[in-house]
C-alpha positions in Angstrom: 0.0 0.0 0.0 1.2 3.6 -1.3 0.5 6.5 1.3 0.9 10.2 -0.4 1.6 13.0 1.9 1.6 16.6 1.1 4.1 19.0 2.4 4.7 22.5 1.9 7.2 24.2 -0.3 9.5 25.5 3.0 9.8 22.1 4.0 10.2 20.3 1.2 13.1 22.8 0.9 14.6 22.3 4.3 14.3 18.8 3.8 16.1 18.8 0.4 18.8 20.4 2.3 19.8 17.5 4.2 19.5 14.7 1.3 22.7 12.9 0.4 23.6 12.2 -3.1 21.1 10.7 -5.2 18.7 10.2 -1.9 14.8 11.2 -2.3 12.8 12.9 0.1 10.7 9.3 0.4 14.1 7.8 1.5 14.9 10.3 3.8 11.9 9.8 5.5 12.2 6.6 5.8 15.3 7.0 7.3 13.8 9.4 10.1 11.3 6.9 11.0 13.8 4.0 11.4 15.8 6.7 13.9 12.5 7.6 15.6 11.6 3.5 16.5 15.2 2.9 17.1 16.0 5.4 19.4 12.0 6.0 20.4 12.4 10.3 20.0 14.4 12.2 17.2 17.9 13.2 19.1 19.5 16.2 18.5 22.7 16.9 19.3 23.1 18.6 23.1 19.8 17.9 23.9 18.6 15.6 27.0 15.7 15.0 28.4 
């Protein structure tokens, strides 16, 4: 099953911004979402809880 999701133009640029070579933005968030399960919350660096 194919979910589409629509996101604005200002994200879709930030986003963009962090894709490595030849990535999509699909892969990308993919690749969030494994993080998120993995680690349970997106991590940024000097943060704690």
């Amino acid at each position: 099953m194919t979910t589409t999701i629509e996101i604005d133009d200002d994200l879709a640029e930030r986003m963009e911004a962090h894709l490595e070579a030849d990535e999509s933005l699909a892969e990308l968030v993919e690749e969030l979402v494994n993080v998120y399960e993995a680690e349970g919350a997106f991590l940024q660096e000097g943060y704690s809880e």
